[in-house]
N, C-alpha and C positions, 0 to 999 in steps of 0.2 A: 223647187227650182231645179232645171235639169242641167247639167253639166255635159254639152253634147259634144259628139264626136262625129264627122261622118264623114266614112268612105265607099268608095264605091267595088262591088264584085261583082262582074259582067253588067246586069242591070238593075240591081239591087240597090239601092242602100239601106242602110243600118245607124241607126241611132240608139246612142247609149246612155246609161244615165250616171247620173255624179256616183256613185258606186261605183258601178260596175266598169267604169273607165280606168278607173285606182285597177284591179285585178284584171284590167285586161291584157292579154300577150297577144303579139304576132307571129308568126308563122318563124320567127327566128329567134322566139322566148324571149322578146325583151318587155318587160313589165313594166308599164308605162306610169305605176304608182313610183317605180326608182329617182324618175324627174320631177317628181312634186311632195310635197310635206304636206301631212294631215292640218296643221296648225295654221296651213295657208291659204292652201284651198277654196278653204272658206269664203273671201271677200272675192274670188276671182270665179265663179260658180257660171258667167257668163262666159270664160273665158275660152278658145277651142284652140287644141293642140294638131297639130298635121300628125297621117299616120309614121309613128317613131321609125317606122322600118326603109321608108326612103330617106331619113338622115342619119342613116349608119351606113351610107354607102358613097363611094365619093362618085359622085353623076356627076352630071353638067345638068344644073338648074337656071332655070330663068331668071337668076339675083337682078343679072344687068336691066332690066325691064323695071325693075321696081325700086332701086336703089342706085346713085352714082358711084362709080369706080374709079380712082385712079389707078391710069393704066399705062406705061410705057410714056408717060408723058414728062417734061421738063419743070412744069409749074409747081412751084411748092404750094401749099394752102394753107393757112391759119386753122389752128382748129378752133380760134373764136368766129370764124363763121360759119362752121358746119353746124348744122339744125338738130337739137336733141330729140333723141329717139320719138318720144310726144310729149307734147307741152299742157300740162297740165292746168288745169284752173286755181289747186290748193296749190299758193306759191311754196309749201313744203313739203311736196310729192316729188320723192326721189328721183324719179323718170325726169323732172325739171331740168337733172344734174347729167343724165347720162345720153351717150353719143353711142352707137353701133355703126361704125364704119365698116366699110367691106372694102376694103383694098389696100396699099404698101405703107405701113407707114413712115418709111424714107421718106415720100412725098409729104408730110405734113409736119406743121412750125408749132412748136410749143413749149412751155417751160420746162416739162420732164416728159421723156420717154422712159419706161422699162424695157431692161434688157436681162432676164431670166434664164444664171446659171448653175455653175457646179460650184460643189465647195471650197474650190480652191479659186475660184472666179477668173475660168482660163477664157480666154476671149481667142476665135480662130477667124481671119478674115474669110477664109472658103466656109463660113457655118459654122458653127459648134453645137448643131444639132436642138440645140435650145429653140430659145423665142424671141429674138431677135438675129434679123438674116446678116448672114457674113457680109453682105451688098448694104447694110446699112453700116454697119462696124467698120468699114472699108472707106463712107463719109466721111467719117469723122478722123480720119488720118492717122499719122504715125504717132503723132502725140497723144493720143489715149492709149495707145496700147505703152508705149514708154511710161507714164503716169501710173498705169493700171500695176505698172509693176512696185511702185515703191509705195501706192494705198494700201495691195494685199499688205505689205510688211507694217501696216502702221493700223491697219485693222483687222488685226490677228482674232481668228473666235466670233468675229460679227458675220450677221445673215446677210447685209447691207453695206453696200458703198455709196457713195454719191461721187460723181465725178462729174466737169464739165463737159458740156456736149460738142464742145471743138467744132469740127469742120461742118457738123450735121446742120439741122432747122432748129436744132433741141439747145434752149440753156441748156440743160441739164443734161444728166443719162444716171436713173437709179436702178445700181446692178443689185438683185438676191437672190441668192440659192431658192434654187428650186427643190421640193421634194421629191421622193422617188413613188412609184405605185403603191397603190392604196393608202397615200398618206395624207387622206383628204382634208380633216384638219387642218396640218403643217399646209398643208395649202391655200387654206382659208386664212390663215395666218399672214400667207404671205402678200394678198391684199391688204388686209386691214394695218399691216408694216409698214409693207409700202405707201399706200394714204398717211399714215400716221408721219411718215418723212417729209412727206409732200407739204402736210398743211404745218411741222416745225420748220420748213425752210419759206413757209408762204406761198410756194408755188399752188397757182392757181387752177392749171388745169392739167392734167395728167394721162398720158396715152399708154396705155395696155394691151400689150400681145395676150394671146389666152395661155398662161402659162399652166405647164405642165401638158402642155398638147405637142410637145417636140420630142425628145428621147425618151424623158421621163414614164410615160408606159401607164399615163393614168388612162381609164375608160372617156370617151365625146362623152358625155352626161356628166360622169365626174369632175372634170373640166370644167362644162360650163355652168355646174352646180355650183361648183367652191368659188367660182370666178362668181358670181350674185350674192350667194352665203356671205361672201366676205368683204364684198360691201356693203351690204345691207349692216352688216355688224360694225361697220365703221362710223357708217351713214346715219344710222339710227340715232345718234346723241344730235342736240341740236347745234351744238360749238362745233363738231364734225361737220356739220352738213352746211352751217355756212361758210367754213372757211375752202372751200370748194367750190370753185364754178363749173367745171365742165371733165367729166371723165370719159375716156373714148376710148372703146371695146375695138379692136382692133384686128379683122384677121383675113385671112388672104383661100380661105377656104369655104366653099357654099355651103356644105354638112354641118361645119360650125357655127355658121351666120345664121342658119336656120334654127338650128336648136337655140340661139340666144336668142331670137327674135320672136320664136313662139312659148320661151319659159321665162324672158324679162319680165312680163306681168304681172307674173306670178311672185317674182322673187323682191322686184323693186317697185311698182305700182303701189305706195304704201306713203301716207301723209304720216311726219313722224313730230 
């Protein structure tokens, strides 16, 4: 079975096979085996990746054409009605659970947002550089940031806060340290924490910024590796997987949207 690839050079194309895709580079050395695992490969052998070297670039792509945006608009939106990535027929196929939204998630109503910070869990209205925008922190009013001050003192040493979501769409808001570069792990970690908060408070369905895509200084592919890695590692028990309805990938960037939408197959396509 061929594992194809094809792109076009002048009037050429070029097809590749399940090997030789693993070792293949682009013209800006990125090795296109870095976004996929030998151990997974395997079930996904129909599956095709777009060339890696136009999602390391931040273009303007055609997202809007193929996916809804909210955009500058006033409507908030449930995210029990936004449609999961694809709906699988094995009602225990991960893809069942997961949402790839492309646009703010200010606009959208749910039991918990994450908000991915520093160690000391400093929240800044103009941004904090993180993964959640200062224009969402700003929702939720003056009383989280007054709140946020007397949780740090009461959870000294923890990765995790939970607070309420105050003025926003969100019951909730679960804030965690974020890692620094290359600490892909501690990053995979920090999904499978966060899930693991979600499903002991009940919350149902849960919205995620691509963390460590903001100061933090990890690699796009690192990102959206550790960000599937570590659901998958969550997801994979079967008490995980139902106590979860709906997760949504959340980001405001087409280079990122891209790479989740052509490496989710691979990572979460998987009956468990």
């Amino acid at each position: 079975m061929l594992f194809n690839k094809f792109f076009k050079h002048d009037t050429f194309h070029i097809t590749l096979s399940k090997i030789a895709i693993r070792n293949f580079k682009t013209s800006k050395k990125i090795n296109i085996g870095k976004l996929i695992t030998k151990n997974k490969i395997k079930n996904h052998e129909k599956h095709s990746i777009e060339d890696i070297e136009l999602l390391l670039h931040e273009k303007h792509h055609d997202v809007l054409e193929s996916y809804p945006t909210i955009k500058n608009v006033n409507k908030i939106i449930d995210v029990n009605y936004l449609p999961v990535f694809k709906k699988n027929e094995n009602q225990f196929n991960i893809l069942n659970k997961i949402v790839l939204h492309f646009g703010d998630l200010t606009y959208l109503k749910g039991d918990a947002v994450v908000n991915g910070t520093n160690k000391v869990f400093e929240l800044m209205k103009e941004g904090n550089g993180y993964d959640c925008s200062g224009n969402f922190l700003k929702t939720c009013g003056e009383e989280l940031f007054n709140d946020m001050k007397n949780a740090k003192e009461q959870n000294k040493g923890k990765s995790i806060i939970l607070t309420k979501g105050y003025r926003s769409s969100y019951k909730h808001i679960i804030h965690v340290v974020e890692p620094y570069y290359n600490q892909t792990q501690k990053l995979k970690n920090c999904y499978e924490n966060v899930l693991l908060t979600a499903k002991d408070n009940n919350f149902k369905n849960i919205v995620f910024p691509l963390l460590g895509s903001g100061i933090s200084l990890f690699k796009k592919h690192d990102v959206v590796i550790s960000c599937l890695e570590g659901i998958y590692e969550f997801m994979k028990k079967r008490d995980n997987f139902n106590a979860i309805d709906k997760i949504i990938l959340c980001t405001i960037t087409d280079s990122y949207w891209m790479l989740l939408r052509d490496s989710i197959y691979i990572y979460l396509d998987i009956n468990i």
